[in-house]
C-alpha atoms as a printed R data frame, in Angstrom:
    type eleno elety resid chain resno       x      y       z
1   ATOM     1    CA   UNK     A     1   0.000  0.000   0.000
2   ATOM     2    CA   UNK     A     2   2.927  2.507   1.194
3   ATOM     3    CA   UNK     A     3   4.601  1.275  -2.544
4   ATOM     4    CA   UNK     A     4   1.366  2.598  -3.972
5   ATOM     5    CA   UNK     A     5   1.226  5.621  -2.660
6   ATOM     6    CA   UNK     A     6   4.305  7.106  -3.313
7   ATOM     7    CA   UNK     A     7   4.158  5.919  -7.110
8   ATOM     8    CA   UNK     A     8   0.821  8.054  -7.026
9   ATOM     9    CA   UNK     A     9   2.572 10.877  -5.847
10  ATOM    10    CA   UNK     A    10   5.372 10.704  -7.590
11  ATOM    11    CA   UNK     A    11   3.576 10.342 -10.867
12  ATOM    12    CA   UNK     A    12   2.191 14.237 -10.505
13  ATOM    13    CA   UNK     A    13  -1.490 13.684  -9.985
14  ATOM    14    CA   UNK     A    14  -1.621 15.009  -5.875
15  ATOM    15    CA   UNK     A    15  -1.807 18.543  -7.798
16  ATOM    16    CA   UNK     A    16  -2.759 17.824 -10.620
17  ATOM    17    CA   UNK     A    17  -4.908 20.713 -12.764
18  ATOM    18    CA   UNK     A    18  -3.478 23.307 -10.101
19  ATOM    19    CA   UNK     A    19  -1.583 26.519 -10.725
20  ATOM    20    CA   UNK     A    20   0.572 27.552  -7.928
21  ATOM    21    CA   UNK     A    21   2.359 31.181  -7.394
22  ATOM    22    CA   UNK     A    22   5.782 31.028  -4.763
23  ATOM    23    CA   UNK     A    23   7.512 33.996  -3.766
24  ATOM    24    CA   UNK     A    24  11.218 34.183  -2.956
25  ATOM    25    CA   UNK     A    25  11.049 31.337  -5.400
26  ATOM    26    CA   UNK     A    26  14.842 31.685  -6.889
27  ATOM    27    CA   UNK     A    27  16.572 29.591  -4.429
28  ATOM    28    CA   UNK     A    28  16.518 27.863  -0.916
29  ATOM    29    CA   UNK     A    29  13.496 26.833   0.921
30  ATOM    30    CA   UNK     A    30  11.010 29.023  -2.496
31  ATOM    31    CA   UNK     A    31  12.894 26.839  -5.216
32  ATOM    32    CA   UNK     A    32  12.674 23.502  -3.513
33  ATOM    33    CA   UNK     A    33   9.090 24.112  -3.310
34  ATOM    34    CA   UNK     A    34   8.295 24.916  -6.596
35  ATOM    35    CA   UNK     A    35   9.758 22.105  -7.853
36  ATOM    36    CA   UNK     A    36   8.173 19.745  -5.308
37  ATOM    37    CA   UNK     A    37   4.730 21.563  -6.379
38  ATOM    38    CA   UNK     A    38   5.785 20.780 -10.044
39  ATOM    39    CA   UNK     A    39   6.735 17.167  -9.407
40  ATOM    40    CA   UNK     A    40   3.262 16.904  -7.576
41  ATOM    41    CA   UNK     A    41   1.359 18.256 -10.821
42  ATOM    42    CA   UNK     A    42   1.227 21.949 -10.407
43  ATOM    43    CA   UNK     A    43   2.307 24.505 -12.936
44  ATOM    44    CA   UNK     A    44   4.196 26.862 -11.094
45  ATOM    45    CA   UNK     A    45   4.657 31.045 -11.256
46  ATOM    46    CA   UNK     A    46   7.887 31.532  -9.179
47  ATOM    47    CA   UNK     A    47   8.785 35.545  -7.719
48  ATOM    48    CA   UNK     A    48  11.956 36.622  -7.770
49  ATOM    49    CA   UNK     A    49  13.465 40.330  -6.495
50  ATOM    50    CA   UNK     A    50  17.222 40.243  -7.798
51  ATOM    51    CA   UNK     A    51  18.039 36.691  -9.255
52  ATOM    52    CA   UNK     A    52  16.841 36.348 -12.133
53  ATOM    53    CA   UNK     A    53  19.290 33.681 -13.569
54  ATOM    54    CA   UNK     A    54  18.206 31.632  -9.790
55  ATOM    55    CA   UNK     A    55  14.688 31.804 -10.945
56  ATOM    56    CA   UNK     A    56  15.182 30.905 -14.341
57  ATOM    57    CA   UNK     A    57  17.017 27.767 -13.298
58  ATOM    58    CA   UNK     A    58  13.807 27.097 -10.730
59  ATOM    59    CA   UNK     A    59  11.590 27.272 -14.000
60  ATOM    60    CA   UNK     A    60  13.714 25.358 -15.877
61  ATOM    61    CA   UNK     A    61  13.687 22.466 -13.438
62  ATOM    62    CA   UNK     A    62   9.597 22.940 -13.369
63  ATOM    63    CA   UNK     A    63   9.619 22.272 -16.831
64  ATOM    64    CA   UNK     A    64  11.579 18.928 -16.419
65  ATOM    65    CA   UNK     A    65   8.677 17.845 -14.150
66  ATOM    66    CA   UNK     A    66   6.326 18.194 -17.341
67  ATOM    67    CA   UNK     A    67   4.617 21.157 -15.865
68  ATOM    68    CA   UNK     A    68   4.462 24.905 -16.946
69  ATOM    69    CA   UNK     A    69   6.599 27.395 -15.230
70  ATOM    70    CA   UNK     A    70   6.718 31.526 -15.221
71  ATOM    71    CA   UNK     A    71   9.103 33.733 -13.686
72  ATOM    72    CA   UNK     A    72   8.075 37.073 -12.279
73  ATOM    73    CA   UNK     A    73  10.027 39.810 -10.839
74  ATOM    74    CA   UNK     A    74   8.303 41.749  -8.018
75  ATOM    75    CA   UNK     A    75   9.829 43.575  -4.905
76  ATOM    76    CA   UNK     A    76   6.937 42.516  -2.300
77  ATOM    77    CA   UNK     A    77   8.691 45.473  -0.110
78  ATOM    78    CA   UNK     A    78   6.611 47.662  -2.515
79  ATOM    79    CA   UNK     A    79   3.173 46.702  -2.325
80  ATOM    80    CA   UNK     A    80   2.384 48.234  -5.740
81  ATOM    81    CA   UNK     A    81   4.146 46.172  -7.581
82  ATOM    82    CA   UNK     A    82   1.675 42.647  -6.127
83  ATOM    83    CA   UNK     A    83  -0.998 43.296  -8.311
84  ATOM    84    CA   UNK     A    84   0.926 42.586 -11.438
85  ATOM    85    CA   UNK     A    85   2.027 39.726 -10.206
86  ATOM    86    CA   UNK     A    86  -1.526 37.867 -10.128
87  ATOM    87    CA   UNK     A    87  -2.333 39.833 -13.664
88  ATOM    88    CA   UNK     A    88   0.969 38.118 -14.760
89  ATOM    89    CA   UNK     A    89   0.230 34.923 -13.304
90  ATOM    90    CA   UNK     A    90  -3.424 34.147 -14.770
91  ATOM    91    CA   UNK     A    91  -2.665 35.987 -18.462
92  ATOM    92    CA   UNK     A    92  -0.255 32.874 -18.033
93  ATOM    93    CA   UNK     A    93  -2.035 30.213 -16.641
94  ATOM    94    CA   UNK     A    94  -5.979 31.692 -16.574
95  ATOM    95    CA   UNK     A    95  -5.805 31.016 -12.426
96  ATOM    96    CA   UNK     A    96  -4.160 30.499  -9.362
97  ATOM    97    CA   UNK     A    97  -5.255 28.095  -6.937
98  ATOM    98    CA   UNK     A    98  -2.111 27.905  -4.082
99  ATOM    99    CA   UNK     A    99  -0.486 30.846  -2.989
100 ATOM   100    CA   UNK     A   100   3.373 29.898  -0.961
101 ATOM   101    CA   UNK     A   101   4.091 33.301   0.833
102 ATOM   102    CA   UNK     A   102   8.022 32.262   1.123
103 ATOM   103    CA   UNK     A   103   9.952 35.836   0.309
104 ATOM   104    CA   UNK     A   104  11.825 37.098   3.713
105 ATOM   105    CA   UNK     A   105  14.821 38.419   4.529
106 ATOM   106    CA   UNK     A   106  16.445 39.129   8.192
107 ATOM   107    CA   UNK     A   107  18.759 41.839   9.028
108 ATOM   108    CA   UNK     A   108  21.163 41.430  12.218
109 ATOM   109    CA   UNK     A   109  21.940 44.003  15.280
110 ATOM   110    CA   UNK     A   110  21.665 44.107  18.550
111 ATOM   111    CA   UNK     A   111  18.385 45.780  19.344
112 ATOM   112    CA   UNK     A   112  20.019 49.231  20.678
113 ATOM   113    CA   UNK     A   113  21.514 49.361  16.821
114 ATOM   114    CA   UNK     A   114  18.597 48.576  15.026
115 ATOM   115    CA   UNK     A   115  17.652 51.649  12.323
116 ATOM   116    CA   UNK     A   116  14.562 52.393  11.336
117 ATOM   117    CA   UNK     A   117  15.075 51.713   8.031
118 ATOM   118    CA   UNK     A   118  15.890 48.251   8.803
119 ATOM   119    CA   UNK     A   119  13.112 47.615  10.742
120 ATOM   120    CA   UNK     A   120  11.089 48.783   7.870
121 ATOM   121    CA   UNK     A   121  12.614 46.943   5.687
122 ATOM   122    CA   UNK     A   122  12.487 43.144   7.625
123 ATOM   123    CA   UNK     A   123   8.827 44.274   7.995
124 ATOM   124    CA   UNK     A   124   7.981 45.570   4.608
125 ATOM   125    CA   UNK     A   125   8.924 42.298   2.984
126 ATOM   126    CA   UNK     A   126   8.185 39.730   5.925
127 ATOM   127    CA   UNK     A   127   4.723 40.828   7.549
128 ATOM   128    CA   UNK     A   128   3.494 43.611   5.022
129 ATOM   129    CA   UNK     A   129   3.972 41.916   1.746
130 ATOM   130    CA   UNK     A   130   2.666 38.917   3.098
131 ATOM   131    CA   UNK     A   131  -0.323 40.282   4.050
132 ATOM   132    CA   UNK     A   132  -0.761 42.146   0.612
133 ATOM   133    CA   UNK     A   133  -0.135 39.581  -1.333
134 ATOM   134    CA   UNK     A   134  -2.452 37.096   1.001
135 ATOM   135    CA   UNK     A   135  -5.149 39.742   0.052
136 ATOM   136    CA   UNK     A   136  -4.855 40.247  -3.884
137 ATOM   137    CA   UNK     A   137  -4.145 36.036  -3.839
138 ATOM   138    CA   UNK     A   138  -7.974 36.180  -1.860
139 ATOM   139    CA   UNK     A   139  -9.421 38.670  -4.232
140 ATOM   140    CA   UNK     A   140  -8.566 36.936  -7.204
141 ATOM   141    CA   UNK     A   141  -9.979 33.500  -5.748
142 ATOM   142    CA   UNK     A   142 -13.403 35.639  -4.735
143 ATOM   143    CA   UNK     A   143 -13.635 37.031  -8.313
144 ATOM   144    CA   UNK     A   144 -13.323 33.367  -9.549
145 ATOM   145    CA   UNK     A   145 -15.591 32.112  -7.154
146 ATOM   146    CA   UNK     A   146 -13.034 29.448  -6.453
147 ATOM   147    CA   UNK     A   147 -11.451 27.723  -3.344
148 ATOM   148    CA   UNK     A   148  -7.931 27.919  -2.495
149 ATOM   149    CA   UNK     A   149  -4.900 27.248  -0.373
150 ATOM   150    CA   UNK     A   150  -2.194 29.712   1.691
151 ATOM   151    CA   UNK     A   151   0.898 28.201   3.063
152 ATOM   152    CA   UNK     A   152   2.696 30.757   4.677
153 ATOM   153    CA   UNK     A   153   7.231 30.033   5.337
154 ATOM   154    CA   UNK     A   154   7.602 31.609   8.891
155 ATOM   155    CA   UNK     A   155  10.253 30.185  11.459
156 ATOM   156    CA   UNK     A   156  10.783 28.638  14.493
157 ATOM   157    CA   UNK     A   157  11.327 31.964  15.248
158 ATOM   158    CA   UNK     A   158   7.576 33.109  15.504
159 ATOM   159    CA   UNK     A   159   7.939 30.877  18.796
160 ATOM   160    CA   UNK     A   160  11.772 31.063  19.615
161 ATOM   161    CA   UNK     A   161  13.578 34.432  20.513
162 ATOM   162    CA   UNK     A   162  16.901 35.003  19.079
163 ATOM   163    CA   UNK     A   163  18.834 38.158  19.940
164 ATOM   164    CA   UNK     A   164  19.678 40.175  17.498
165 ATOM   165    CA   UNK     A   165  16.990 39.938  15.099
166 ATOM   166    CA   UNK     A   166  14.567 41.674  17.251
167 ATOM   167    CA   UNK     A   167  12.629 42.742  13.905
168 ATOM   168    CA   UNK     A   168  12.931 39.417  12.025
169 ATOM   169    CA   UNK     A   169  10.976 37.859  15.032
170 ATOM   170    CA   UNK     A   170   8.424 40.274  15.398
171 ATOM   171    CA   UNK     A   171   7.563 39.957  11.408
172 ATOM   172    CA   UNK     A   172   7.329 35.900  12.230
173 ATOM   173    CA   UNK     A   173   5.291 36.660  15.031
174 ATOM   174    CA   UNK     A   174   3.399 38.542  13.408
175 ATOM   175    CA   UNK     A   175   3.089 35.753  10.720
176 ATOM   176    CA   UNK     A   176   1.806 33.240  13.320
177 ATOM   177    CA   UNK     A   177  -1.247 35.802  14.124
178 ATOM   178    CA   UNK     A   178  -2.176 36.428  10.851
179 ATOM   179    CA   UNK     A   179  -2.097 32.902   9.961
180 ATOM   180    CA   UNK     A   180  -4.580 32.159  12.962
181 ATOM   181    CA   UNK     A   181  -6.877 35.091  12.155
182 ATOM   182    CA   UNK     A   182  -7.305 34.717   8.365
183 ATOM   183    CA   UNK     A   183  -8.116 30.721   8.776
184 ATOM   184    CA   UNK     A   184 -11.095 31.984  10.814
185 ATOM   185    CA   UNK     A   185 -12.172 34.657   8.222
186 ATOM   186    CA   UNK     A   186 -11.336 33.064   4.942
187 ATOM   187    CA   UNK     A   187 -12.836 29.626   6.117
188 ATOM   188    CA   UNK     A   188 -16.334 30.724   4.596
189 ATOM   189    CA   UNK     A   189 -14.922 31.100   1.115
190 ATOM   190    CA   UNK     A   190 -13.237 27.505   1.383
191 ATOM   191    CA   UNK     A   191  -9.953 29.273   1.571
192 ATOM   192    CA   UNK     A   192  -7.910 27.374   4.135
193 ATOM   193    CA   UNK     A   193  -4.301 29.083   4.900
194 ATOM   194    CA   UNK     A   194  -1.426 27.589   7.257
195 ATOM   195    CA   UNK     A   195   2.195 28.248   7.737
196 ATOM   196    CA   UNK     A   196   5.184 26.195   7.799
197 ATOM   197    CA   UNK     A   197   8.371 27.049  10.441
198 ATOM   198    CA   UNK     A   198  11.771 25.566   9.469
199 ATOM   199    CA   UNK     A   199  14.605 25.632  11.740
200 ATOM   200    CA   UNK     A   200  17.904 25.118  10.689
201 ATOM   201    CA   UNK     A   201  17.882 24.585   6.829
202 ATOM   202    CA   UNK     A   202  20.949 24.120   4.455
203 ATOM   203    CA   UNK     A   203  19.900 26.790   2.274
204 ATOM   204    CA   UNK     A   204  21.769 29.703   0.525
205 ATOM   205    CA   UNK     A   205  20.920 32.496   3.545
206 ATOM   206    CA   UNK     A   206  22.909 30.420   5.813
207 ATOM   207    CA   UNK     A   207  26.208 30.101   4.369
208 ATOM   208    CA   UNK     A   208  28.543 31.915   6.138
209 ATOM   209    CA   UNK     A   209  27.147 29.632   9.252
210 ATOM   210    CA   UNK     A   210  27.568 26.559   6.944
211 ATOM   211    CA   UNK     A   211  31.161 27.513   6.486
212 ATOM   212    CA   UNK     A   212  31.686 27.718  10.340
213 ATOM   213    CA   UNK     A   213  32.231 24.011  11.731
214 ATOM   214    CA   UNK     A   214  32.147 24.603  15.293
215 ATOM   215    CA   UNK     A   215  29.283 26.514  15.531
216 ATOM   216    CA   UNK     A   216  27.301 23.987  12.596
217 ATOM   217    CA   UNK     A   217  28.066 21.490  15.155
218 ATOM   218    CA   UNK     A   218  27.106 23.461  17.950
219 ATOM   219    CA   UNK     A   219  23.980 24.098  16.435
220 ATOM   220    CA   UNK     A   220  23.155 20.547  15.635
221 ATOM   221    CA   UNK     A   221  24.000 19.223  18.820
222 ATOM   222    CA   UNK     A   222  20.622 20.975  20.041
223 ATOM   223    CA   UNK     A   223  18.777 19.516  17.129
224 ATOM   224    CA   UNK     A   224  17.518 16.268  18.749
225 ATOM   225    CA   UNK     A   225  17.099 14.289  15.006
226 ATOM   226    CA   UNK     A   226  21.279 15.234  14.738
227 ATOM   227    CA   UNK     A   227  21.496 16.802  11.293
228 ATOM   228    CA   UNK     A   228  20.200 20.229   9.696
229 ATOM   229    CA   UNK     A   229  17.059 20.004   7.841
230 ATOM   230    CA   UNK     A   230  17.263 19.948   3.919
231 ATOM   231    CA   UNK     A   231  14.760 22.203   1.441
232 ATOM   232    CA   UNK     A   232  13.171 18.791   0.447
233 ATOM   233    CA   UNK     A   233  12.344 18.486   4.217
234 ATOM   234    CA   UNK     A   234  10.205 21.704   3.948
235 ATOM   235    CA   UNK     A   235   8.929 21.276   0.270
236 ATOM   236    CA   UNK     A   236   7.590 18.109   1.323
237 ATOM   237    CA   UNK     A   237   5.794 19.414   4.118
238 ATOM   238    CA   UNK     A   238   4.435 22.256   1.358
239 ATOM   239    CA   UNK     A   239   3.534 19.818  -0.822
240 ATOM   240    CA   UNK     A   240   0.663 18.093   1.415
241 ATOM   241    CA   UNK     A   241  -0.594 21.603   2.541
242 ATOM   242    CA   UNK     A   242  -1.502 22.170  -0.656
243 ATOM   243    CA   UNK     A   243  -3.209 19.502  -1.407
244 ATOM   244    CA   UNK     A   244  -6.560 17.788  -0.459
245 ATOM   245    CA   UNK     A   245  -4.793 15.313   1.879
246 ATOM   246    CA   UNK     A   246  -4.728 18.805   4.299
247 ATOM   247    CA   UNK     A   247  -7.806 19.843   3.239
248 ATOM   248    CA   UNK     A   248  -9.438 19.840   7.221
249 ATOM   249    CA   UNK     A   249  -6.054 21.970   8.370
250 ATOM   250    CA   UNK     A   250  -6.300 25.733   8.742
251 ATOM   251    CA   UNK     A   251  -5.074 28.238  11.004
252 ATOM   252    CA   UNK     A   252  -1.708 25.523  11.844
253 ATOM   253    CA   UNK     A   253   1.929 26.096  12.483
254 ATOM   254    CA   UNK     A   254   3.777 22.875  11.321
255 ATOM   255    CA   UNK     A   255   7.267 23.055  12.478
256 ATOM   256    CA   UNK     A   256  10.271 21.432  10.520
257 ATOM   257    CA   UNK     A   257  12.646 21.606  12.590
258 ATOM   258    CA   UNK     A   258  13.979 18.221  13.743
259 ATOM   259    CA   UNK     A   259  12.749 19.104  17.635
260 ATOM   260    CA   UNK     A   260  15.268 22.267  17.277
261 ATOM   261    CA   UNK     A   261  12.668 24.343  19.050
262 ATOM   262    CA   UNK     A   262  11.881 22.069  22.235
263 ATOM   263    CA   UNK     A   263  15.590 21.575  22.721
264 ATOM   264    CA   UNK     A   264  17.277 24.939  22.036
265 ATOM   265    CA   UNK     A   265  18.933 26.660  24.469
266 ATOM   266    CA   UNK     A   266  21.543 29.905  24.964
């Protein structure tokens, strides 16, 4: 039966017919899960901000999956520019049924040092253009009079304090509570929306850590499973949120983390 399922999986039909959209889809934690999506059956629009050739790869690699891809540059900083991301999306593909609300960045000082434009900035992208987005995803799903799905990428660190990135945690906080209130409000329109938290993932943002041995072992010494969690590990997780198999989930947190956040400590 297991043998079964995973052939079923594998062969693309979990998503099959869907159209999916993934911001900060160029690399890391964004690219693994567009491809996942792809490999499950989705065609795939992937955001970008400043790597174009990163996103270009991610679409190429959607394509090997048999599926349709489209690359879109948008700074989600700058609210304006959402809109023409969904206009881009379903001139392409005629609808959009999973939004992936993965774009974030961090910025790190202690808290004394933090500017404001910082702060804006961590914000902008991490709590504001999710939101934004969220909304013109929900708009165009209303207009269609269609259901849909919002996975949200925050972090353990919507739960797990980590000095200095004061505003990074706030944003993921801030994540958490929007996830909770939407799944109440969109619930009515068959809209379901839940977020993901990774811990420790080998992904592009981390490599100056990666490079550091001591404190890569450090760091998985906390992280009861004993390694650092991979993009598939995430995308994976993605994956099922998106499809019917979660279709009774809303309003969730599921962490990926390897037990990182029950075990961590200064």
């Amino acid at each position: 039966m297991a043998i079964a399922m995973n052939e079923k999986q594998g062969s693309g039909q979990r998503l099959a017919g869907k159209v999916a959209l993934v911001t900060g889809g160029s690399q890391g934690i964004g690219q693994g899960i567009a491809i996942r999506l792809a490999r499950d059956g989705a065609d795939v629009a992937v955001v970008y901000r400043s790597h174009p050739e990163g996103a270009a790869e991610t679409v190429g690699k959607i394509e090997e999956e048999g599926r349709k891809g489209l690359a879109v540059q948008a700074d989600l900083g700058d609210t304006r520019q959402i809109p023409a991301i969904f206009e881009k999306t379903l001139e392409r593909f005629g609808k959009v049924d999973i939004l992936v609300n993965n774009a974030g960045l961090e910025r790190k000082a202690p808290f004394w040092e933090v500017s404001e434009e910082d702060y804006d900035r961590v914000l902008d992208v991490n709590l504001r253009g999710v939101f934004f987005t969220t909304r013109a995803f929900v708009c165009a799903l209303k207009a269609a009079r269609q259901p849909g799905r919002v996975i949200n990428i925050s972090s353990v660190h919507e739960e797990l304090p980590l000095p200095g990135f004061a505003a990074y945690c706030a944003s993921k906080g801030g994540v958490r509570m929007l996830t909770r209130n939407l799944a109440v409000e969109l619930a009515p329109l068959g809209i379901t929306i839940n977020s993901i938290a990774p811990g420790a993932i080998r992904t592009p943002i981390n490599v100056t850590l990666l490079k550091d041995e001591k404190k890569v072992a450090a760091l998985v010494s906390q992280i009861p499973l004993g390694r650092l969690g991979e993009t598939d590990d995430v995308a994976g997780v993605a994956a099922f949120l998106a499809s019917d198999d979660a279709a009774y989930m809303t309003g969730t947190t599921v962490f990926v983390d390897g037990g990182l956040l029950w075990n961590y400590h200064e």
